[in-house]
PDB file of N, CA, C and O in Angstrom:
ATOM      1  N   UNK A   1    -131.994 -41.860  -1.838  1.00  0.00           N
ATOM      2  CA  UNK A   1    -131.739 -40.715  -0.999  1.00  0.00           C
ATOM      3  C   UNK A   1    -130.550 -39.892  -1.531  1.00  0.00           C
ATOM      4  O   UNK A   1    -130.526 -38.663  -1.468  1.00  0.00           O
ATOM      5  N   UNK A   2    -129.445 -40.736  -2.124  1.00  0.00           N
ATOM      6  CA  UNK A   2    -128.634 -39.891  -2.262  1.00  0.00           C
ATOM      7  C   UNK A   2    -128.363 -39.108  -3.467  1.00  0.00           C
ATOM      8  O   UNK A   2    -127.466 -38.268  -3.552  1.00  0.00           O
ATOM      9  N   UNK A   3    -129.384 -39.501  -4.622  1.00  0.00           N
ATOM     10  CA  UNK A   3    -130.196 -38.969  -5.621  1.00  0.00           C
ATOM     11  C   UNK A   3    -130.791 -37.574  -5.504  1.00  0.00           C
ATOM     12  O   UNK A   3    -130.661 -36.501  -6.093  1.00  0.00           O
ATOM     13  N   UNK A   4    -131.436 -38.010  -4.577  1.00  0.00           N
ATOM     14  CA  UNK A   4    -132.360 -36.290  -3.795  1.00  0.00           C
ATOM     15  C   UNK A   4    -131.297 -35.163  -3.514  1.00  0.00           C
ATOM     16  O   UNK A   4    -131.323 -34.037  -4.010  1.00  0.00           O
ATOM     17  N   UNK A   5    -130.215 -35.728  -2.504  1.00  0.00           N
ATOM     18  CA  UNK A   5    -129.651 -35.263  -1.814  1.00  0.00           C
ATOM     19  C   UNK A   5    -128.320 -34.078  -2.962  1.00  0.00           C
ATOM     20  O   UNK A   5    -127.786 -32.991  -2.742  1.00  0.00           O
ATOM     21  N   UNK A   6    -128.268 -35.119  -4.215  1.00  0.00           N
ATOM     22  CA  UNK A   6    -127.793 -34.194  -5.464  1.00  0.00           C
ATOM     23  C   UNK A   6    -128.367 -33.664  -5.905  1.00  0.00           C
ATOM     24  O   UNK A   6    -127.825 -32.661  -6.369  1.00  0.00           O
ATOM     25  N   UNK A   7    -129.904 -33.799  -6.176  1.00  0.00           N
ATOM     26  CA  UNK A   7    -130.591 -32.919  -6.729  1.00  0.00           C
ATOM     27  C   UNK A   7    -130.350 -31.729  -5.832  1.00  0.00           C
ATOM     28  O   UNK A   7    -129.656 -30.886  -6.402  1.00  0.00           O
ATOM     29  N   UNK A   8    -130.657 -31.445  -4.782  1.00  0.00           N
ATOM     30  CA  UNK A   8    -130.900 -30.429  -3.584  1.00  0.00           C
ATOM     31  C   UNK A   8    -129.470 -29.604  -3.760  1.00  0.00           C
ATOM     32  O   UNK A   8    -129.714 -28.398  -3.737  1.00  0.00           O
ATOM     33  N   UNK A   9    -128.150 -29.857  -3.916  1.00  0.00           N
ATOM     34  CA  UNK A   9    -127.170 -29.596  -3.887  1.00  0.00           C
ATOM     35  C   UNK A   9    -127.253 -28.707  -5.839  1.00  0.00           C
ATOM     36  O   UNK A   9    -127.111 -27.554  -6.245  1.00  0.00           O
ATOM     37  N   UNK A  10    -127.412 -29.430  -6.195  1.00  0.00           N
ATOM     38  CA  UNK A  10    -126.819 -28.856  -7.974  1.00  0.00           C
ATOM     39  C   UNK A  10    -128.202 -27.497  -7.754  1.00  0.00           C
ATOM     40  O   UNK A  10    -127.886 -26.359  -8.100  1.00  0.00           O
ATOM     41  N   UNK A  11    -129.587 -27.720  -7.212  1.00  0.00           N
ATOM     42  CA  UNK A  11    -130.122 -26.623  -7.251  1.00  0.00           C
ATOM     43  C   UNK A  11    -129.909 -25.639  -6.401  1.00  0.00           C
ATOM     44  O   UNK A  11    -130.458 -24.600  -6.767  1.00  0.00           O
ATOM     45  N   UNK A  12    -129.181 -25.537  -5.161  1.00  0.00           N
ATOM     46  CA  UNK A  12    -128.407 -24.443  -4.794  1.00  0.00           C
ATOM     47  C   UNK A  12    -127.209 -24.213  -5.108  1.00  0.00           C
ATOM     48  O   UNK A  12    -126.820 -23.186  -4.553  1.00  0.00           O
ATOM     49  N   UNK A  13    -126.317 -24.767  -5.842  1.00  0.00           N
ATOM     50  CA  UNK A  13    -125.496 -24.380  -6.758  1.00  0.00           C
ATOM     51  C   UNK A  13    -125.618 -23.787  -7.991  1.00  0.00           C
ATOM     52  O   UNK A  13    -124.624 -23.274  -8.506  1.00  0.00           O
ATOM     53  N   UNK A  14    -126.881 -23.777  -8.644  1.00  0.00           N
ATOM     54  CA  UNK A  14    -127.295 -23.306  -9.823  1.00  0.00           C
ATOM     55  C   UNK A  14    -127.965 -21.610  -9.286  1.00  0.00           C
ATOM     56  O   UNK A  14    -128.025 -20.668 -10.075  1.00  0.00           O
ATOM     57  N   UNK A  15    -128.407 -21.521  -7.838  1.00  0.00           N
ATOM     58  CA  UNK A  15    -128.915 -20.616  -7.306  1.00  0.00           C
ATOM     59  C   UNK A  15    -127.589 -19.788  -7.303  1.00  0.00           C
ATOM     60  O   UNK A  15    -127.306 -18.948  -8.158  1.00  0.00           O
ATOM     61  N   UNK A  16    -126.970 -20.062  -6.449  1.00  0.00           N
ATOM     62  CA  UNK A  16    -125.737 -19.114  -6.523  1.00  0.00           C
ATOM     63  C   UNK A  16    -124.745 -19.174  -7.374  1.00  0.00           C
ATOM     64  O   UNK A  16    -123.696 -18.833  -6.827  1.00  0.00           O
ATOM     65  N   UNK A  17    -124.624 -19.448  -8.435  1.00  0.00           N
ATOM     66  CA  UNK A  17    -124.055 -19.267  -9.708  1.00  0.00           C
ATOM     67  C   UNK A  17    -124.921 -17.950 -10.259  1.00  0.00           C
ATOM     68  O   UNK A  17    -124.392 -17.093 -10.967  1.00  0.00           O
ATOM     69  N   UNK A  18    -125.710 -17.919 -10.026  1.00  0.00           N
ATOM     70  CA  UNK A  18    -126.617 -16.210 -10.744  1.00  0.00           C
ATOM     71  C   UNK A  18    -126.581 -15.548  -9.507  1.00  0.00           C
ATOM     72  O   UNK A  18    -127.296 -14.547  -9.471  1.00  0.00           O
ATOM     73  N   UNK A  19    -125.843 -15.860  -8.288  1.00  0.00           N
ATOM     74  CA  UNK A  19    -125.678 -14.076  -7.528  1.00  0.00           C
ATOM     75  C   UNK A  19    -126.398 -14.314  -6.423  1.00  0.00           C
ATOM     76  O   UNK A  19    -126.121 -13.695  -5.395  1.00  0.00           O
ATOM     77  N   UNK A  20    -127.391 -15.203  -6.445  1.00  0.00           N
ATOM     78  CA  UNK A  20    -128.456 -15.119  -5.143  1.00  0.00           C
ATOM     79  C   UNK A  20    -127.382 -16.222  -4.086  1.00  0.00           C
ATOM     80  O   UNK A  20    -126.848 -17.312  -4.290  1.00  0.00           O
ATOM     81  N   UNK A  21    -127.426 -15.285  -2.930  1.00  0.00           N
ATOM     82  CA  UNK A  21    -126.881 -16.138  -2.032  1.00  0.00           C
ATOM     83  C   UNK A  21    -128.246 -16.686  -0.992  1.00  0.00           C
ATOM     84  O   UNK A  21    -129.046 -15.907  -0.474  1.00  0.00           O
ATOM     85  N   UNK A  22    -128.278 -18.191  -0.843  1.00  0.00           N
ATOM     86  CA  UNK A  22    -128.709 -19.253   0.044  1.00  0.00           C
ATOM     87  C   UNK A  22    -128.106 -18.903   1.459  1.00  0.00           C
ATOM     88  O   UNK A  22    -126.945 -19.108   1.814  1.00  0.00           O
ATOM     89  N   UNK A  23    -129.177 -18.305   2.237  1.00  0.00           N
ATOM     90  CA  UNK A  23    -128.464 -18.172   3.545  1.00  0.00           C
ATOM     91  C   UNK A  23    -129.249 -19.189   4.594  1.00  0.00           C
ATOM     92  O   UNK A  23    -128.741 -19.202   5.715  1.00  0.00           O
ATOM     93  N   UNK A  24    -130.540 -20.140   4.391  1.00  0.00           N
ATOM     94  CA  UNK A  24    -130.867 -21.050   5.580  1.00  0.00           C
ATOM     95  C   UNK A  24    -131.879 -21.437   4.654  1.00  0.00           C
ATOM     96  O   UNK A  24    -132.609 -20.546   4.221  1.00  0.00           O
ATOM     97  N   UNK A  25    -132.003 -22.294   4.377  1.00  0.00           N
ATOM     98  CA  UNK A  25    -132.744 -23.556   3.450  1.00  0.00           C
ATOM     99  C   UNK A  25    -133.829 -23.968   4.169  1.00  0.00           C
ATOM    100  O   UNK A  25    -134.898 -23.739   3.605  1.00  0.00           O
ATOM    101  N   UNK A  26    -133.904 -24.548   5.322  1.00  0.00           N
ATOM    102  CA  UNK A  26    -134.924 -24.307   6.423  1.00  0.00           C
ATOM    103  C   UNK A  26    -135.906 -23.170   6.264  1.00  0.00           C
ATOM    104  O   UNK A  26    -137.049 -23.433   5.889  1.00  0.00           O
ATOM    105  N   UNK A  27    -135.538 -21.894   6.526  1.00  0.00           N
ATOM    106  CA  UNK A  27    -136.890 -21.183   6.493  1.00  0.00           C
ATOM    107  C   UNK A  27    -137.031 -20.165   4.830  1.00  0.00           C
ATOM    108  O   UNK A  27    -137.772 -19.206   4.615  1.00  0.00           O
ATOM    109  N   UNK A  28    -135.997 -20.846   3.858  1.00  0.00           N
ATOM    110  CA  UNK A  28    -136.043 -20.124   2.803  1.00  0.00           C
ATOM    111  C   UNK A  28    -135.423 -18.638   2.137  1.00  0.00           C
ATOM    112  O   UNK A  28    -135.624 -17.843   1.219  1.00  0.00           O
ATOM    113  N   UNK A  29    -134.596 -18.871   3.215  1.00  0.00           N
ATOM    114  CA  UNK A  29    -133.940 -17.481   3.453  1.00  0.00           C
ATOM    115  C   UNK A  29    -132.756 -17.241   2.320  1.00  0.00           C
ATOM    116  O   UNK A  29    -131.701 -17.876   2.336  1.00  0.00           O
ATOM    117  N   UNK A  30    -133.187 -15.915   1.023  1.00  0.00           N
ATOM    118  CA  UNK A  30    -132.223 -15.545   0.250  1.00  0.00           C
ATOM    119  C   UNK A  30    -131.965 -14.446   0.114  1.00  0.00           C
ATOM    120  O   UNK A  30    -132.838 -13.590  -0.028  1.00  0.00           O
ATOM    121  N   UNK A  31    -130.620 -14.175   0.123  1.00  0.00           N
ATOM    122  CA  UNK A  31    -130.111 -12.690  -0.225  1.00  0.00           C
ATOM    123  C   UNK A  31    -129.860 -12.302  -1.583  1.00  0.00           C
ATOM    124  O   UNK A  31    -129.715 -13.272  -2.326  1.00  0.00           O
ATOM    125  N   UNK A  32    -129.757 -11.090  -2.178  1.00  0.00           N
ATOM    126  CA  UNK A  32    -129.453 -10.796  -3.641  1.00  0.00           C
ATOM    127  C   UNK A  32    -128.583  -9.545  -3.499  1.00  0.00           C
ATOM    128  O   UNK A  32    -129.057  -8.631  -2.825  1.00  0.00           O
ATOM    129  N   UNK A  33    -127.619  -9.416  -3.934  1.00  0.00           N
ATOM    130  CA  UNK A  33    -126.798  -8.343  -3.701  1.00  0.00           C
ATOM    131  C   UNK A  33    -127.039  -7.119  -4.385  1.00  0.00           C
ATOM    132  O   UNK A  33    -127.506  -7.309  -5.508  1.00  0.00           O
ATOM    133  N   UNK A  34    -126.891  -6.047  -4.109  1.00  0.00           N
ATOM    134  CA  UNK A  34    -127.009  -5.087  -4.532  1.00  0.00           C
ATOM    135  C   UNK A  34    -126.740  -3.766  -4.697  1.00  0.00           C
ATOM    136  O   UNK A  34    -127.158  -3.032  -3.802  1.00  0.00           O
ATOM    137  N   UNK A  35    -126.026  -3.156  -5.799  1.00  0.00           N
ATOM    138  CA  UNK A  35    -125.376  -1.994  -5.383  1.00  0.00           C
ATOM    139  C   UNK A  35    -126.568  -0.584  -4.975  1.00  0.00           C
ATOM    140  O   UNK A  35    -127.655  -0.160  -5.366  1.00  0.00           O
ATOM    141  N   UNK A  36    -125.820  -0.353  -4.244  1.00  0.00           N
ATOM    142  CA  UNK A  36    -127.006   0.862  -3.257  1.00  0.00           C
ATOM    143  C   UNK A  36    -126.034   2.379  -3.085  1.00  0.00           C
ATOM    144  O   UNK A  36    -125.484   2.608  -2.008  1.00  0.00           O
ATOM    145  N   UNK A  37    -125.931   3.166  -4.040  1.00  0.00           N
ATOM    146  CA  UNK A  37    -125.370   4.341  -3.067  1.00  0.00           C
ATOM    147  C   UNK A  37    -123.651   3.945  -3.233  1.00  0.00           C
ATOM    148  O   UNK A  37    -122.764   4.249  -2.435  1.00  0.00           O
ATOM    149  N   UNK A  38    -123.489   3.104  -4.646  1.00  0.00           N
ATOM    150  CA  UNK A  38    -121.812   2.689  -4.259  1.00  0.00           C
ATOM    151  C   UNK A  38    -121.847   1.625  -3.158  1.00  0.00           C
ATOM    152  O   UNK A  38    -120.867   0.893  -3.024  1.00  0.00           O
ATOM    153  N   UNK A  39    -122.539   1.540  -2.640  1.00  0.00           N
ATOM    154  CA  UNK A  39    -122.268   0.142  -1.603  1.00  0.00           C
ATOM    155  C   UNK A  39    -122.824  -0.957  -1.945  1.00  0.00           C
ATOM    156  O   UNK A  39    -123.603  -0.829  -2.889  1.00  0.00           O
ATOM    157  N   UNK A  40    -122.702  -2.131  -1.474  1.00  0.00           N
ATOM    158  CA  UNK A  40    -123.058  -3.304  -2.244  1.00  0.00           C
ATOM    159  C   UNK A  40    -123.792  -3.913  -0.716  1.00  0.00           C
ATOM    160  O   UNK A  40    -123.232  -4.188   0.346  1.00  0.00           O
ATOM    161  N   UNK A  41    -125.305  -3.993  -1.111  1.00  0.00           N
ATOM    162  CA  UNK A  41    -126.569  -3.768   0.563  1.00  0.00           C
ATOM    163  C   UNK A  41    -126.956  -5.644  -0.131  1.00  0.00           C
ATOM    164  O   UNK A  41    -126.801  -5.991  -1.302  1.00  0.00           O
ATOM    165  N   UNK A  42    -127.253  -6.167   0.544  1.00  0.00           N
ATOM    166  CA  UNK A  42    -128.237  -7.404   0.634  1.00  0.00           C
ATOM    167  C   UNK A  42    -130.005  -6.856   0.375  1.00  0.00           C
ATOM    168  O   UNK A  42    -130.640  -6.188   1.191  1.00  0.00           O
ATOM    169  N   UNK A  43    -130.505  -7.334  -0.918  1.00  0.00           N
ATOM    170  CA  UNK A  43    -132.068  -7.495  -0.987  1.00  0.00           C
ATOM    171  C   UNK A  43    -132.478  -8.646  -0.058  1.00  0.00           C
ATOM    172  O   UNK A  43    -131.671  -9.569   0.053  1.00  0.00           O
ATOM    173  N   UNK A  44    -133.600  -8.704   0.602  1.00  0.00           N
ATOM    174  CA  UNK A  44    -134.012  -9.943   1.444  1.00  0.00           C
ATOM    175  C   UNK A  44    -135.086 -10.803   1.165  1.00  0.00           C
ATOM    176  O   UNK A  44    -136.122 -10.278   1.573  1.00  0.00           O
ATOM    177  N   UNK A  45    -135.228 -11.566   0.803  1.00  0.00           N
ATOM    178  CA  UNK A  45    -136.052 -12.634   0.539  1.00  0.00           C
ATOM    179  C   UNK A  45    -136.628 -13.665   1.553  1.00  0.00           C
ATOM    180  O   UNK A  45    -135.911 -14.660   1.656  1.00  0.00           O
ATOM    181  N   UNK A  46    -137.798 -13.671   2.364  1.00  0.00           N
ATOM    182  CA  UNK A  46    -138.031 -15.141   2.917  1.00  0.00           C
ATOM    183  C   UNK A  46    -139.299 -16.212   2.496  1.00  0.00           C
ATOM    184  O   UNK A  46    -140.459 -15.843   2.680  1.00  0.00           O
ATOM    185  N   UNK A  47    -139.101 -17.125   2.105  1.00  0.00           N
ATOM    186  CA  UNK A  47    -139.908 -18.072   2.064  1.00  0.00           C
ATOM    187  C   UNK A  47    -141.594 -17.511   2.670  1.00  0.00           C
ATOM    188  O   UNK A  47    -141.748 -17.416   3.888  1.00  0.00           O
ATOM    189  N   UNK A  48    -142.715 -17.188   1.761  1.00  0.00           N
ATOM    190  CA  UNK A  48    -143.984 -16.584   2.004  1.00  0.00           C
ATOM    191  C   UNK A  48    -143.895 -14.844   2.153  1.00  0.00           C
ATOM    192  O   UNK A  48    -144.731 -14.172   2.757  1.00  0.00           O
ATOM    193  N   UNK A  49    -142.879 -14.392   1.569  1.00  0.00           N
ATOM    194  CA  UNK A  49    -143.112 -12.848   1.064  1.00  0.00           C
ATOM    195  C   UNK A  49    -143.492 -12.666  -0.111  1.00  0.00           C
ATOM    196  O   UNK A  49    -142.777 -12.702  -1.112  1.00  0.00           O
ATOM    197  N   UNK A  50    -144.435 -12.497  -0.070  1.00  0.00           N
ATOM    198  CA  UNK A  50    -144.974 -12.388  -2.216  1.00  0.00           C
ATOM    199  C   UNK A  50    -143.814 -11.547  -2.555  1.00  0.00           C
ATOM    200  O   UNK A  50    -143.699 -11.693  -3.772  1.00  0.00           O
ATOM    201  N   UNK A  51    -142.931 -10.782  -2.166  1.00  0.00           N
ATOM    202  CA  UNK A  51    -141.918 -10.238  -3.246  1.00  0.00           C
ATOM    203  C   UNK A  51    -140.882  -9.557  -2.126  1.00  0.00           C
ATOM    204  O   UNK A  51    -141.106  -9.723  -0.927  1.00  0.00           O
ATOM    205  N   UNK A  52    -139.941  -8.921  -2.505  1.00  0.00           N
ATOM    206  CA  UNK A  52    -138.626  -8.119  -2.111  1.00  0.00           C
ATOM    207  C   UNK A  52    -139.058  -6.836  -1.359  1.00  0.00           C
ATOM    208  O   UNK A  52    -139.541  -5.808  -1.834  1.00  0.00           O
ATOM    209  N   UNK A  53    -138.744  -7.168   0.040  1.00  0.00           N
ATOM    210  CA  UNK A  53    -139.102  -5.647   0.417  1.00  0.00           C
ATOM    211  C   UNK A  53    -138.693  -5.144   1.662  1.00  0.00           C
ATOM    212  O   UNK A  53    -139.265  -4.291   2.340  1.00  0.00           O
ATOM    213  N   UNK A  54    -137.505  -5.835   1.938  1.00  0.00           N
ATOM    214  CA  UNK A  54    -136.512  -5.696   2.906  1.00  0.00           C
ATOM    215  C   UNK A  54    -135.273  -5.445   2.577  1.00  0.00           C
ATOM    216  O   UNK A  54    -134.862  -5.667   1.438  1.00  0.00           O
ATOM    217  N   UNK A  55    -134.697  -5.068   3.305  1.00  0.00           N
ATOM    218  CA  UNK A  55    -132.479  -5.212   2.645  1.00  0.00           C
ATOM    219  C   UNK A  55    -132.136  -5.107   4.368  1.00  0.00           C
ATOM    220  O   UNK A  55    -132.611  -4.907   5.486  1.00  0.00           O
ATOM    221  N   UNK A  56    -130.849  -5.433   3.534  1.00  0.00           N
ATOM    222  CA  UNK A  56    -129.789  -4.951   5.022  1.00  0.00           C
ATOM    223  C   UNK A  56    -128.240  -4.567   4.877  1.00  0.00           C
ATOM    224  O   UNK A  56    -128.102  -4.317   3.680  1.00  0.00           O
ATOM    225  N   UNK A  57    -127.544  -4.473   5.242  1.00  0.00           N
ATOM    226  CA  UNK A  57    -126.024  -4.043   5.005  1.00  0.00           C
ATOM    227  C   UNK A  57    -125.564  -6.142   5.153  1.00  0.00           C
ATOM    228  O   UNK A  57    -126.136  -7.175   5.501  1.00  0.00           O
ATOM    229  N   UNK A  58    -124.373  -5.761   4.687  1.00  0.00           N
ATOM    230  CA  UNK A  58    -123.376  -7.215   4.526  1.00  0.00           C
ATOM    231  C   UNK A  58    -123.374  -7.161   6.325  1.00  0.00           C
ATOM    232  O   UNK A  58    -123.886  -8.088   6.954  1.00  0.00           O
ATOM    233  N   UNK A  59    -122.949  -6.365   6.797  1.00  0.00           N
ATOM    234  CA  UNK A  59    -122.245  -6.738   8.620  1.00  0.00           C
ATOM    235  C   UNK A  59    -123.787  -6.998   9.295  1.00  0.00           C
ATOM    236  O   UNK A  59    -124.078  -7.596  10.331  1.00  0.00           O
ATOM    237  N   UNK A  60    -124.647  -6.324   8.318  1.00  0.00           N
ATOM    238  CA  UNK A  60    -125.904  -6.537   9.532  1.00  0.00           C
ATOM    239  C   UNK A  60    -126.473  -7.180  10.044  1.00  0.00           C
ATOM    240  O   UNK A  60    -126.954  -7.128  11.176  1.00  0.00           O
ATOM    241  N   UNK A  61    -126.530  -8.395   8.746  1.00  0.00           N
ATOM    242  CA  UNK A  61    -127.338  -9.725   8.494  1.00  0.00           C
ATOM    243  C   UNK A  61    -128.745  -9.452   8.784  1.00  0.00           C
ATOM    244  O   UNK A  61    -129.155  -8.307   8.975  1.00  0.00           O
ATOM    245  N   UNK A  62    -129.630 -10.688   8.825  1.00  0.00           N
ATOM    246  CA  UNK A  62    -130.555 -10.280   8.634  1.00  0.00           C
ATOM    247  C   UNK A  62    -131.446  -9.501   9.962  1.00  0.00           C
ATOM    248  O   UNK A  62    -132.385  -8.732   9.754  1.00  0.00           O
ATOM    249  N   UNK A  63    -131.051  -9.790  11.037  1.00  0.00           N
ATOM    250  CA  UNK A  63    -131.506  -8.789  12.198  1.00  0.00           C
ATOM    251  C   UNK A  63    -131.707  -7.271  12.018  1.00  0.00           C
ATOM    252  O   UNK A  63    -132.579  -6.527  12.465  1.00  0.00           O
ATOM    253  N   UNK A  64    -130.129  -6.922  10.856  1.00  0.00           N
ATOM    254  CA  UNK A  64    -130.504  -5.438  10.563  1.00  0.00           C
ATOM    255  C   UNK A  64    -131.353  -4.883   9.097  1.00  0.00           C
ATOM    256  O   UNK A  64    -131.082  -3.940   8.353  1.00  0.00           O
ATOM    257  N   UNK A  65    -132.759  -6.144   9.032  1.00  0.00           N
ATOM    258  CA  UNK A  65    -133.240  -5.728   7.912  1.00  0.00           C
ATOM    259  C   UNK A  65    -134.166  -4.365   8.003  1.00  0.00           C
ATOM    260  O   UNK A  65    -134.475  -4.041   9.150  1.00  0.00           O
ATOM    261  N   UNK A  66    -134.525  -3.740   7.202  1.00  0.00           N
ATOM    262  CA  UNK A  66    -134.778  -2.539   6.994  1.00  0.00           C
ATOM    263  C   UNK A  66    -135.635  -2.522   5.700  1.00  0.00           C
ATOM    264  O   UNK A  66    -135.396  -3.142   4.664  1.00  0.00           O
ATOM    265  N   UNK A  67    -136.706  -1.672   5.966  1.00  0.00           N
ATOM    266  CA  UNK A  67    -137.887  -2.135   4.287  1.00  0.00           C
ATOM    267  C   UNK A  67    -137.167  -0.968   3.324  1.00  0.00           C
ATOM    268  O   UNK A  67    -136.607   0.091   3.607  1.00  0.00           O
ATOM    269  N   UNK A  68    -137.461  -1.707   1.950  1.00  0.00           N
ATOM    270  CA  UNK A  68    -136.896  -0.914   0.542  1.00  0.00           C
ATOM    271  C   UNK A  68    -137.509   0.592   1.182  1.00  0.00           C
ATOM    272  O   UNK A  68    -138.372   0.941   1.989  1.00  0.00           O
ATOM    273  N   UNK A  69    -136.695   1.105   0.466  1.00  0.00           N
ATOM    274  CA  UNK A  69    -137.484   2.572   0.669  1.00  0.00           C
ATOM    275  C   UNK A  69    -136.794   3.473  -0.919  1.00  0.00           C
ATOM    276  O   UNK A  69    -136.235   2.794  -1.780  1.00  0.00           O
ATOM    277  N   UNK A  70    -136.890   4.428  -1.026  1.00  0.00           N
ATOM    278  CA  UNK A  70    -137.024   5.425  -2.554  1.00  0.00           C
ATOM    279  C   UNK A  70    -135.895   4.994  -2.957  1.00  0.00           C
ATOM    280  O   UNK A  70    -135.930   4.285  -3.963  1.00  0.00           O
ATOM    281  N   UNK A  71    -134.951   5.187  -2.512  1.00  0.00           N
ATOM    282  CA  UNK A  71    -133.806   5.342  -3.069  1.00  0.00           C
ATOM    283  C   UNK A  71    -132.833   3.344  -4.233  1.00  0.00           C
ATOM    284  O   UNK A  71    -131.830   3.015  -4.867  1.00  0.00           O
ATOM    285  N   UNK A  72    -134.358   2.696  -3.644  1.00  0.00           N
ATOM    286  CA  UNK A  72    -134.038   1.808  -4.401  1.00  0.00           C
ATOM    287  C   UNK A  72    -135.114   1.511  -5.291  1.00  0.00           C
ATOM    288  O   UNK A  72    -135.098   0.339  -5.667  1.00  0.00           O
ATOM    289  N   UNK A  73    -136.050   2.215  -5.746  1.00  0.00           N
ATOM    290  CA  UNK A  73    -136.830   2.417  -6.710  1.00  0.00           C
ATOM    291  C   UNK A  73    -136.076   3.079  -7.787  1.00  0.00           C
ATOM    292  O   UNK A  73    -136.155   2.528  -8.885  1.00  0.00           O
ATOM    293  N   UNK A  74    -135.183   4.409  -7.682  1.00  0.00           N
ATOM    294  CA  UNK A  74    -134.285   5.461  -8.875  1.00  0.00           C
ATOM    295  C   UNK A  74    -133.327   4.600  -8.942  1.00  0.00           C
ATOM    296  O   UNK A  74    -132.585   4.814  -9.901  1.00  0.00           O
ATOM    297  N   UNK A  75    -133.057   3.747  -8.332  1.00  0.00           N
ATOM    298  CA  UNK A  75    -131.756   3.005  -8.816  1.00  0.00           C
ATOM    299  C   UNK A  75    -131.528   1.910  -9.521  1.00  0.00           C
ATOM    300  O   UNK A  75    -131.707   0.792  -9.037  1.00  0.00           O
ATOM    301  N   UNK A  76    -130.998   2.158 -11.063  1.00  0.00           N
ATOM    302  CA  UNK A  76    -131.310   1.114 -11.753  1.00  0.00           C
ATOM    303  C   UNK A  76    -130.356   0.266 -11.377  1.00  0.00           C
ATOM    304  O   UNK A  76    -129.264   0.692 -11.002  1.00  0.00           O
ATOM    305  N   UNK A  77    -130.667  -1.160 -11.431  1.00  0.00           N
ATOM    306  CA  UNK A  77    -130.186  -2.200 -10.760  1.00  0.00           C
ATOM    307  C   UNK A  77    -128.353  -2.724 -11.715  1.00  0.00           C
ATOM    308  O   UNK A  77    -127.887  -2.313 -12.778  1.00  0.00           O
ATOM    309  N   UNK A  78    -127.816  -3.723 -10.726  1.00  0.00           N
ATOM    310  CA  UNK A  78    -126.452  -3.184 -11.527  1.00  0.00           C
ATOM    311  C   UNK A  78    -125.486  -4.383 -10.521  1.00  0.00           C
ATOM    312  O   UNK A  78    -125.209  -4.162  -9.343  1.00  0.00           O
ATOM    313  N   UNK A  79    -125.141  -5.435 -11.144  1.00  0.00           N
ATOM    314  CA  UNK A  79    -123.917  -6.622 -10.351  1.00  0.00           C
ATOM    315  C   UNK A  79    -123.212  -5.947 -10.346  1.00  0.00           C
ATOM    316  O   UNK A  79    -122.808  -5.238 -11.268  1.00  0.00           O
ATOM    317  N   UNK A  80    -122.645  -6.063  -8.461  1.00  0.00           N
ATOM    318  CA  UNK A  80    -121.892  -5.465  -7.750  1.00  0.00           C
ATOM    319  C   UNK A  80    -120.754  -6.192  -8.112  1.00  0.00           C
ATOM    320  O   UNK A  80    -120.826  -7.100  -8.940  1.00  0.00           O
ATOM    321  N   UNK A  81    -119.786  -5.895  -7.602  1.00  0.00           N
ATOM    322  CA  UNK A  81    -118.176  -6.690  -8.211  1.00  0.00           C
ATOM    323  C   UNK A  81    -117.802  -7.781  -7.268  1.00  0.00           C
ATOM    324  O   UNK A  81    -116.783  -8.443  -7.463  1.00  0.00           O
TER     325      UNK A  81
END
């Protein structure tokens, strides 16, 4: 068990070492940061979305998700600080 229990740990540590933040392991829930407009918005990810197509602001969490819309199609992508 406590084998597993490192495995499970070094692979969400290896997750957020490249930027993606682990926000509930339970339902699969990941954020990816992203600069938007000079601001730095959360991409949203959940466990059974074939792909990215939500965001939200940092204060919003995920209640204030909101679907991609144009302005993150022209924007070439870019680690926020």
């Amino acid at each position: 068990m406590d084998a597993l229990v490192q495995r499970a740990k070094d692979a969400v540590a290896e997750i957020d070492a490249i930027g993606v933040q682990v926000k509930d392991l339970d339902t699969g829930l990941l954020d990816f940061p992203f600069s938007l407009d000079g601001d730095v918005v959360l991409l949203c990810w959940k466990m059974g979305e074939t792909r990215i197509t939500h965001w939200h602001t940092v204060e919003a969490g995920f209640r204030g998700r909101q679907p991609v819309d144009e302005r993150f199609k022209r924007t070439k992508p870019e680690k926020p600080n």
